[in-house]
C-alpha positions as CSV (number, residue, x, y, z in Angstrom):
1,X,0.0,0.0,0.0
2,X,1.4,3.4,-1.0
3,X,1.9,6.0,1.5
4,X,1.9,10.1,1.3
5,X,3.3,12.8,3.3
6,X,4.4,16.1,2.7
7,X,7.5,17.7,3.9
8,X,8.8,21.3,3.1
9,X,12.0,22.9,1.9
10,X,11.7,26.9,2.3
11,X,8.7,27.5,1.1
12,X,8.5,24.0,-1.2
13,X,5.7,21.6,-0.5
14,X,7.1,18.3,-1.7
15,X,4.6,15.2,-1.8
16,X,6.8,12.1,-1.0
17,X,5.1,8.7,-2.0
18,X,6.6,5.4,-0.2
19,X,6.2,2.7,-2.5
20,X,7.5,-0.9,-3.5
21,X,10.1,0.3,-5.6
22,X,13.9,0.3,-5.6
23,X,14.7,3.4,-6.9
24,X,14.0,7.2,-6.3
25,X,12.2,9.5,-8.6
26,X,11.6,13.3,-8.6
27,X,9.1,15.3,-10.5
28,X,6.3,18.2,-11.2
29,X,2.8,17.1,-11.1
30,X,0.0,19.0,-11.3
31,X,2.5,21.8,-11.0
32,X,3.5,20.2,-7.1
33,X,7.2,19.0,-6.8
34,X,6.7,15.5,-5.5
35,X,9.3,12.1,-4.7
36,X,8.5,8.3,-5.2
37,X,10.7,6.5,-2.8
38,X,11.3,3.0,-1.1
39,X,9.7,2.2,1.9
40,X,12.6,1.6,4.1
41,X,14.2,5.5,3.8
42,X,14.6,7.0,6.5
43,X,13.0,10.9,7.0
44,X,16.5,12.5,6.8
45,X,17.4,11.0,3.9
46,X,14.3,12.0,1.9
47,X,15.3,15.4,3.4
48,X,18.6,15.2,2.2
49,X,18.2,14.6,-1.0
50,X,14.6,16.9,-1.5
51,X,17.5,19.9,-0.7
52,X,19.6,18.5,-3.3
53,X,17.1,18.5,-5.4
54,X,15.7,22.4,-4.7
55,X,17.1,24.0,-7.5
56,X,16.0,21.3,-9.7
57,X,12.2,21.7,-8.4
58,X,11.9,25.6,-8.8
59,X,13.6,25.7,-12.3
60,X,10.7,22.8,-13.1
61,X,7.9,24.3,-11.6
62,X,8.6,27.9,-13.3
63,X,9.1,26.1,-16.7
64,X,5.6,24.5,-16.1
65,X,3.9,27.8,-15.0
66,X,5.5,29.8,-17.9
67,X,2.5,28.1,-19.9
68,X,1.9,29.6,-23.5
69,X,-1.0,29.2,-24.1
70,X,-3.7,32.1,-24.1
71,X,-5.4,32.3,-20.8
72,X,-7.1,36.0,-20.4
73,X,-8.3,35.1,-16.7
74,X,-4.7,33.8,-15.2
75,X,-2.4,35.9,-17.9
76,X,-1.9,39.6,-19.0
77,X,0.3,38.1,-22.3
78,X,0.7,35.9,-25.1
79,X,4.0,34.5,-26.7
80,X,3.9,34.7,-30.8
81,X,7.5,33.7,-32.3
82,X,8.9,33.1,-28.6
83,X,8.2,36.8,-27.6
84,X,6.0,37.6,-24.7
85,X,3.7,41.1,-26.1
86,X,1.4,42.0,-23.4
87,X,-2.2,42.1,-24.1
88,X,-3.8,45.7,-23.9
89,X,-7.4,46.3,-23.7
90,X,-8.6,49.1,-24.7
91,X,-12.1,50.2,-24.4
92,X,-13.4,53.1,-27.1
93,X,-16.6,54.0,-28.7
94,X,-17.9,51.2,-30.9
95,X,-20.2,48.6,-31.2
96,X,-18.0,45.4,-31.5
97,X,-15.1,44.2,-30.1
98,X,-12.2,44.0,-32.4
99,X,-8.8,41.9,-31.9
100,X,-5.6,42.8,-33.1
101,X,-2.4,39.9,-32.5
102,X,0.9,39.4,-34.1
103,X,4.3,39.6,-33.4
104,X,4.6,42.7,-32.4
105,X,1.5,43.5,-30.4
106,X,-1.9,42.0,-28.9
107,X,-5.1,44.5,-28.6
108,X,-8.2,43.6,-27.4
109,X,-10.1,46.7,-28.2
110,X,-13.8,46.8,-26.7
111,X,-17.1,49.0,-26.5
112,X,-16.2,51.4,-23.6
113,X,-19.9,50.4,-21.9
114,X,-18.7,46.4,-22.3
115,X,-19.1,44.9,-18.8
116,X,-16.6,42.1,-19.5
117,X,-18.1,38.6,-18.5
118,X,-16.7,35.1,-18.5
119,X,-18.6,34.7,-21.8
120,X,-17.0,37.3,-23.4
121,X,-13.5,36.2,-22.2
122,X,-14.4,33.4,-23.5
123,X,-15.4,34.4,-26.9
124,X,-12.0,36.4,-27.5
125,X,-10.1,33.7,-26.3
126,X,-11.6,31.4,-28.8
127,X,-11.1,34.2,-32.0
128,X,-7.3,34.6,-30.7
129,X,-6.8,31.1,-31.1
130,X,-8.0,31.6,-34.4
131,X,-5.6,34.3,-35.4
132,X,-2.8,32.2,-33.6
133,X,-3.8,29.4,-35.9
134,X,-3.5,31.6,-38.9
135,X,-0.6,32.8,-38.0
136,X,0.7,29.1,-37.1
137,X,0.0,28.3,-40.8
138,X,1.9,31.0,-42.2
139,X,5.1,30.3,-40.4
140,X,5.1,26.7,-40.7
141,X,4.5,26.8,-44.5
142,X,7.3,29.1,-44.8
143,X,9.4,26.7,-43.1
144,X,8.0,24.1,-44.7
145,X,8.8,25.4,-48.0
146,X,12.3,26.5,-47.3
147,X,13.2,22.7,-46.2
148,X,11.0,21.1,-49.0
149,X,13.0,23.4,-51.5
150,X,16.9,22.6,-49.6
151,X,16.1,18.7,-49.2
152,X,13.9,17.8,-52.0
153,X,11.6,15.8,-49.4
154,X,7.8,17.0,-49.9
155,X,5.0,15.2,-47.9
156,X,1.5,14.3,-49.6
157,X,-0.2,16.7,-46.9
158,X,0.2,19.2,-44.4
159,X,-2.3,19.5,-41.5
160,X,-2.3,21.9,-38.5
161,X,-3.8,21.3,-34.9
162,X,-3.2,21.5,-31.6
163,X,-1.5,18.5,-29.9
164,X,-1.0,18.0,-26.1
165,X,2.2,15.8,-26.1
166,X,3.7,16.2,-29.9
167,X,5.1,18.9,-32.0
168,X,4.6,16.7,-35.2
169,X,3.6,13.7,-37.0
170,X,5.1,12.1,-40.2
171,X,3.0,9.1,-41.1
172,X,3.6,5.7,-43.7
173,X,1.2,8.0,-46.2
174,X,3.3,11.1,-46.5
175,X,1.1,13.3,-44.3
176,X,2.9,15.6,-42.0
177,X,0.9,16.8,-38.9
178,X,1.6,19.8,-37.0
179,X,1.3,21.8,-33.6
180,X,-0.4,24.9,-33.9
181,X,1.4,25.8,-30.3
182,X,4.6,26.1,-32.5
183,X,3.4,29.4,-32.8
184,X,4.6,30.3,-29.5
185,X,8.2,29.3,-30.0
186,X,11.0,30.7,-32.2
187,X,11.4,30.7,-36.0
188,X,14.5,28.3,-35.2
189,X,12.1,26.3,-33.2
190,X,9.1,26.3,-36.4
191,X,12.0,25.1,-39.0
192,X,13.7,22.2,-36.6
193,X,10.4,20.4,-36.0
194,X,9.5,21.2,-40.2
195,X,13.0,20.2,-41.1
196,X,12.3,16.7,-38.3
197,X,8.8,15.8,-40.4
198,X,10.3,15.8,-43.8
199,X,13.4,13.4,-42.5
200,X,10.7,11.4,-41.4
201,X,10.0,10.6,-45.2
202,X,13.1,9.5,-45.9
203,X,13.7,7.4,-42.5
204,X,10.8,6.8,-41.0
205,X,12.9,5.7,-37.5
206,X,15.1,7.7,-35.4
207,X,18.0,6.2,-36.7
208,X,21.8,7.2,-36.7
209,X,21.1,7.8,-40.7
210,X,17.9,9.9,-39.4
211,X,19.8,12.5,-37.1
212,X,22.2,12.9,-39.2
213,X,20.2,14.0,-42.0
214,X,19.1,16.4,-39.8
215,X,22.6,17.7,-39.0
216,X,23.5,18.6,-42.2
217,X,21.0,21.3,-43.1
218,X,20.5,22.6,-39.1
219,X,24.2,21.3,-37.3
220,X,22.9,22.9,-33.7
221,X,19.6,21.2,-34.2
222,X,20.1,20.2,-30.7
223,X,20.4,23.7,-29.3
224,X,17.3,24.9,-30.9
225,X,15.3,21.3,-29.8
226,X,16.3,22.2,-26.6
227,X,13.9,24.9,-25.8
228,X,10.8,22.6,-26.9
229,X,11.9,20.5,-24.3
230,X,11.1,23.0,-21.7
């Protein structure tokens, strides 16, 4: 039978879970630092190592609150091509909201007698996404194109969508699937994960042969992979 307990470090809540295991594990869930560890360590030890580990929680746990995505209620920002622009409302004489988002800026301009509800946030949250998507689809199929052009690999199809737990899919009939939330990262970041798809069509395994193909038309691939990696 598992048991829980929480200890603290500064101000750190860490969950520690005894379990039949042999080994220790540290991690972020539901943005909470927590510890999977034997049953037979002792308090100190957990404490020992938790401190070790301190640095290691708070660089995790702001990487996992520094979330992306749009979120008007929790966020007064947006990232478009890895730059945060701060949202500005601005409230004027008009009839109907209008939206304004790119690289440069993010305006929510709105009827200066708007009492701004949960439904309404809810509604320009929704026609952001929209604008993120098109802008998604413009700087993907400029990558796309630059790579298809430099390595003579062209897929059947290109889709865009929002994925939880990929940045893209290459499957057995050519079709290349992307992450809208690619948006939010660098240009660097857009053209690695293009430039990874289109490999894909050549070798369809991550292979020696596969990263190496990769190499030679982006030779710090690795540097820019890094920051999708959070």
């Amino acid at each position: 039978m598992n048991q829980e307990e929480i200890i603290k470090i500064g101000d750190l809540e860490i969950t520690v879970e005894r379990k039949r295991i042999k080994n220790i594990y540290f991690g972020i869930k539901n943005q909470k630092p927590y510890m999977k560890v034997p049953y037979i360590t002792t308090n100190s030890k957990i404490i020992e190592l938790a401190k070790s580990k301190e640095s290691w929680f708070r660089k995790k746990l702001n990487s996992s609150n520094e979330s992306r995505e749009i979120d008007l209620k929790n966020k007064d920002y947006v990232y478009v091509l890895d730059k945060k622009i701060p949202i500005e409302y601005i409230y004027e004489k008009r009839k109907t909201a209008r939206l304004i988002l790119n690289e440069n800026e993010c305006k929510i301009i709105l009827p200066d007698n708007l009492n701004l509800s949960q439904a309404h946030i809810d509604k320009i949250e929704k026609k952001l996404n929209d604008i993120l998507k098109s802008l998604a689809r413009k700087y993907i199929y400029e990558a796309m194109d630059k790579y298809i052009k430099i390595t003579g690999l062209a897929p059947q199809k290109i889709e865009i969508r929002k994925f939880k737990s990929i940045w893209g899919n290459c499957n057995s009939n050519k079709i290349i699937k992307m992450n809208q939330n690619l948006v939010h990262y660098g240009k660097d970041q857009i053209e690695y994960v293009c430039l990874h798809e289109l490999t894909h069509l050549k070798h369809m395994n991550h292979s020696k042969r596969f990263w190496a193909h990769i190499e030679k038309y982006m030779p710090n691939y690795k540097q820019i992979s890094k920051v999708l990696k959070g």
